[in-house]
C-alpha positions as CSV (number, residue, x, y, z in Angstrom):
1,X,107.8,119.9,115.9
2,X,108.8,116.5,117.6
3,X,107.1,114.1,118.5
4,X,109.5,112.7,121.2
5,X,112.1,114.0,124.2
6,X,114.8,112.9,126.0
7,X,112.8,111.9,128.7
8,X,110.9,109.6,126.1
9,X,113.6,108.1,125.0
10,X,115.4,107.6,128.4
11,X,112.0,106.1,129.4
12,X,112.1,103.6,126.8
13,X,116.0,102.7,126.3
14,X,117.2,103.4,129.8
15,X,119.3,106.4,130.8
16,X,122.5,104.6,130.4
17,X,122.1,103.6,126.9
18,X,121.0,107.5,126.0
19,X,123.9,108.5,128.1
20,X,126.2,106.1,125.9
21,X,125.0,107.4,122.7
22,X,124.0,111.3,123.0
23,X,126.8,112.5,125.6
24,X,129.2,113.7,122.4
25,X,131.5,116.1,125.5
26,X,131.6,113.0,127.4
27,X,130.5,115.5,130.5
28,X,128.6,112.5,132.5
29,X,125.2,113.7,130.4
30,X,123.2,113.3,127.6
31,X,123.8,116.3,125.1
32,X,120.2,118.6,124.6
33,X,121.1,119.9,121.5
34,X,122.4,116.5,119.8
35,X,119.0,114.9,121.3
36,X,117.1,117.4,120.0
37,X,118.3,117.3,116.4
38,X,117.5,113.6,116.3
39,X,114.5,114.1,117.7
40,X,113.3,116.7,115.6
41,X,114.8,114.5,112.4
42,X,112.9,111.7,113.3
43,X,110.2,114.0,113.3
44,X,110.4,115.6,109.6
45,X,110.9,112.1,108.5
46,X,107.4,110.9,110.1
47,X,106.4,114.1,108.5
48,X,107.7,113.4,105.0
49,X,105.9,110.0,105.0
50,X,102.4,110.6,106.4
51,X,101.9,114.1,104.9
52,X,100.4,112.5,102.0
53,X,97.4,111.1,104.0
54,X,97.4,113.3,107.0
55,X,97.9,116.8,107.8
56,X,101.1,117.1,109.6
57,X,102.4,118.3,111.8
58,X,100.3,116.9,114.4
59,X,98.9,118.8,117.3
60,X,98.5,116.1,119.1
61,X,100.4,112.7,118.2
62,X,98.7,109.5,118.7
63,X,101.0,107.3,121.0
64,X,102.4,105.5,118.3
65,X,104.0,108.4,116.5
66,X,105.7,108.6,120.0
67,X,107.1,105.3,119.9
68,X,108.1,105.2,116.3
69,X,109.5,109.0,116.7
70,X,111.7,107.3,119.6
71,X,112.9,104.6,117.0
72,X,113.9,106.9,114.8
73,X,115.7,108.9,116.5
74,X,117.2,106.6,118.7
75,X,119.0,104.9,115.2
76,X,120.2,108.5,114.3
77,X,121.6,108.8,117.8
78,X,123.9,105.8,117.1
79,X,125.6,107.5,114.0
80,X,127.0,104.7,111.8
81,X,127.0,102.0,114.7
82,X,123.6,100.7,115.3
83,X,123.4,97.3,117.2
84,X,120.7,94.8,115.5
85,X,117.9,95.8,118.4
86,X,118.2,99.4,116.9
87,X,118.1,98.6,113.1
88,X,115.6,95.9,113.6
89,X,113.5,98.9,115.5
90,X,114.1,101.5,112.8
91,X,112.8,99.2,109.5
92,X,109.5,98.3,111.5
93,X,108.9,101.7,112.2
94,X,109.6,102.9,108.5
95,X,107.6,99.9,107.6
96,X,104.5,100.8,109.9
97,X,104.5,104.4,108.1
98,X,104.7,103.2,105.2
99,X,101.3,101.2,105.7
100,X,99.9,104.2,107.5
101,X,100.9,106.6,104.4
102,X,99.2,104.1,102.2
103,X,96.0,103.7,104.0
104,X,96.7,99.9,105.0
105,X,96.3,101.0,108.8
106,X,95.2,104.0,110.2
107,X,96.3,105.9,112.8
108,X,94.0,106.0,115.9
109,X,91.9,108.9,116.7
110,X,94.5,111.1,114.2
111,X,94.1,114.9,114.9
112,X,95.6,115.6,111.5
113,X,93.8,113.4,109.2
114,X,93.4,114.8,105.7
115,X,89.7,112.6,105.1
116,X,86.3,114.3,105.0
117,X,84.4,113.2,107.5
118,X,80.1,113.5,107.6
119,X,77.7,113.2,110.1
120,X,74.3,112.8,109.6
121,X,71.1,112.0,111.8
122,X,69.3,109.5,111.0
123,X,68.4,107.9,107.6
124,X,66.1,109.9,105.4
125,X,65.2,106.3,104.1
126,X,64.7,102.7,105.8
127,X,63.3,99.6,105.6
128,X,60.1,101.5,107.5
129,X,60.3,103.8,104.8
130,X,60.6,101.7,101.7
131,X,56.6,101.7,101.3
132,X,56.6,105.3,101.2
133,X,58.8,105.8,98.5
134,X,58.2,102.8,96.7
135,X,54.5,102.9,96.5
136,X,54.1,99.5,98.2
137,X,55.9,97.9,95.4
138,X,58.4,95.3,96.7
């Protein structure tokens, strides 16, 4: 499943830039197919690297998976010429997965987190309880 389109990344680089790099037939647009495989790379690659702290694919991807899905992708669109923007882009974006895989940040409101989570009313013991169980010995 990926986790960006060509509309995302024509949003975020500009339609000329996508044009430059994904229009392989040079027929004035941006190829589907070459979009999607890039796409859907940058996808199994956010995959590879999270699925050891979250359950992925995700349903529904937090922003940032967006952003850094359009990164990745964008860097495999430029086959073997990436300008500095574009490389610079693509080691932050390995470099923020890599902190999300290893619990150093977390990835907001994740729908495919792997974590228990428990929820509980409230406290069985307190400070107002503390007499109680204690026999009044403080």
């Amino acid at each position: 499943m990926a986790y960006c389109t060509i509309a995302d990344l024509i949003a975020r680089y500009g339609n000329e830039e996508i044009l430059a790099i994904a229009d392989r037939d040079e027929d004035g647009t941006p190829d589907e197919l070459v979009i999607a495989a890039a796409c859907d790379d940058a996808a199994a690659e956010i995959d590879a690297r999270l699925a050891g702290r979250y359950r992925v694919p995700f349903e529904r991807p937090a922003a940032v998976i967006r952003m850094l899905a359009c990164d990745l992708a964008r860097f495999r669109l430029l086959a073997g010429r990436p300008h500095e923007q574009a490389i610079e882009r693509q080691k932050a974006a390995i470099a923020l997965l890599d902190a999300m895989a290893s619990g150093a940040i977390s990835l907001p409101r994740a729908t495919g987190a792997t974590g228990v989570q428990f929820e509980s009313d409230a406290p069985l013991f307190g400070p107002e309880a503390a007499e109680d169980f204690t026999g009044g010995v403080r």
